[in-house]
N, C-alpha and C positions, 0 to 999 in steps of 0.2 A: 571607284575608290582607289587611290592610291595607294601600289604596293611598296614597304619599306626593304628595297633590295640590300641596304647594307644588312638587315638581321636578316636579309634571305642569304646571304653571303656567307654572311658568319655561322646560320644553322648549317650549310652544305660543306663549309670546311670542318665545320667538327664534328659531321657524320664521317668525312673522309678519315679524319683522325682517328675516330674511334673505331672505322673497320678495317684500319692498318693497325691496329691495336689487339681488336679482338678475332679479324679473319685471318687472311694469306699471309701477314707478316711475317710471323716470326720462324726465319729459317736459320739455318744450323749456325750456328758460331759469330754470328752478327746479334744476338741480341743480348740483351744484359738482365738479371735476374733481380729485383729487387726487393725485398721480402715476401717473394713468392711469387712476383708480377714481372711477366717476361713482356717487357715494350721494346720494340724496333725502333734501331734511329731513325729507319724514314720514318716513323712520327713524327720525329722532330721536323725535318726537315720540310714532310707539310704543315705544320703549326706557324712555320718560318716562312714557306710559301703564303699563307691564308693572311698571315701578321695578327697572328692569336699572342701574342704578346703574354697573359695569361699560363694558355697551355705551355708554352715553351718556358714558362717559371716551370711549372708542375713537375716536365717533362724531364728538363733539367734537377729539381731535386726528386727526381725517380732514381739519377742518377745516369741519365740518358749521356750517352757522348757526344759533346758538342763541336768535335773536330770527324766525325764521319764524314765524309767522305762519298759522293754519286759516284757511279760510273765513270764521271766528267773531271772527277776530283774538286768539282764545285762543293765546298762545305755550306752549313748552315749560314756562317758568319760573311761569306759572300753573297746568298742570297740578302739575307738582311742588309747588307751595304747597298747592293743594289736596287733595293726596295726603297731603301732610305728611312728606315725602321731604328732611329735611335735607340730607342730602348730597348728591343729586341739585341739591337748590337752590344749594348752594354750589359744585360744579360748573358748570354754568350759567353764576353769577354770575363766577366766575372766568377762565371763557370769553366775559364781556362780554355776555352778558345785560340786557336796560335793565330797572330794577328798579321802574322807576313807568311800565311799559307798561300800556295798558288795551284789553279788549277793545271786544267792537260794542258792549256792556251796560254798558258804562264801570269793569267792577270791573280791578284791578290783583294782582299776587301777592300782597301783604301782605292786600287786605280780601278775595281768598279762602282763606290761609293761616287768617286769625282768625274768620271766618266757619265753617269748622271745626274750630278748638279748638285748632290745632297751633302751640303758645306759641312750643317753641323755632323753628321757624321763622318764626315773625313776629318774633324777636331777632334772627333772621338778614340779615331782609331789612330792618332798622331799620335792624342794623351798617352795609349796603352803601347805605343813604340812600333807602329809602323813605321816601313822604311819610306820616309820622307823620297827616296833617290833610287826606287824600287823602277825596273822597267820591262818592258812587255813588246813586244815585237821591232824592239832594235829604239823603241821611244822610249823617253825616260817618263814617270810621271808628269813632271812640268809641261813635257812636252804636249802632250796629250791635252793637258789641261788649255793650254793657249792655245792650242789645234781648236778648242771646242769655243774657246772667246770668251773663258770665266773668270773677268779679274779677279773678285773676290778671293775665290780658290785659290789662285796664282799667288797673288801679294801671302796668302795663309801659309805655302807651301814652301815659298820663299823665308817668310820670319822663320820657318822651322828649319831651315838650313839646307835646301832645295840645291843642287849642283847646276848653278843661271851656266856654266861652260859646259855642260853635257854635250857629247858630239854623238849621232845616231852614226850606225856602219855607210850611209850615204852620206854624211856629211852634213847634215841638219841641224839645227840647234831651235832652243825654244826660242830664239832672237829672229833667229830664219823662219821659222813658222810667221810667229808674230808678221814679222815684212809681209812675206808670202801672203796672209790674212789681210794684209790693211787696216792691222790693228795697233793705231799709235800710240793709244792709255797701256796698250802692253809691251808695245816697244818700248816707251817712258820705262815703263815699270822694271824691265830685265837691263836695260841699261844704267839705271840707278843701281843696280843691284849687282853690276859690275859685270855682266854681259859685254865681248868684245863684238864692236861693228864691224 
């Protein structure tokens, strides 16, 4: 007989949640009290892990903080970009999420939503004013994006007013990627867009 792993998946994330809830969680001055119910933002943050979409409503009108903060400085709202958990992200955002947070490593939700490929959520966190022109180890967004060969993305990132002359500290541009890549629907694309050759 076939076992159904996604409800085995989803029974062991919300065992996890509930004994970061009810065991070793809650330590001194990190958690928040809510009509008498002391919940840990790592709650959250495995709810956000697991993509309980669900609990992370819950969690969130517990009153839970949705800009906490790992060790990493990884928030909720990056994890969820990264998952590519639309809804989860717009939760989040709705619950006041900072949407150009960055972690230790300086990426932010947007450049790890587009980093892996999750278009509509990088619409998402555009909509709520991510920095279109945000950068992260000397690349700009754009950059990065054409590094990975996502038109889509690109022309997205672009309509939203993407900076096509961005120069990285070696002298790079997302037109020099592009070449570099051998990728001519993105060379087309950043010299339409007023890219110099």
């Amino acid at each position: 007989m076939a076992r159904d792993t996604g409800k085995h998946n989803t029974g062991l994330a919300m065992a996890w949640v509930a004994l970061l809830l009810l065991a070793g969680c809650a330590s001194s001055g990190s958690e928040i009290d809510t009509a008498g119910t002391s919940v840990h933002p790592a709650a959250l943050m495995a709810a956000v892990q697991a993509n309980e979409d669900r609990e992370v409503l819950n969690l969130l009108t517990q009153g839970v903080d949705p800009n906490h903060q790992a060790d990493t400085a990884q928030t909720p709202l990056m994890v969820a970009a990264a998952n590519g958990n639309r809804r989860i992200v717009q939760l989040l955002l709705a619950a006041g999420a900072r949407v150009n947070a960055q972690n230790a490593e300086g990426y932010t939700p947007v450049i790890q939503a587009a980093e892996q490929g999750h278009l509509s959520v990088v619409r998402a966190l555009l909509a709520a004013g991510a920095n279109v022109n945000v950068s992260q180890g000397g690349e700009s967004l754009l950059m990065k994006v054409v590094g990975s060969g996502d038109l889509l993305t690109a022309e997205m990132l672009l309509a939203a007013g993407a900076d096509v002359r961005y120069r990285a500290r070696d002298g790079r541009t997302a037109l020099s990627v592009a070449q570099a890549n051998r990728n001519p629907d993105l060379e087309m694309l950043l010299v339409q867009a007023g890219a110099a050759r």
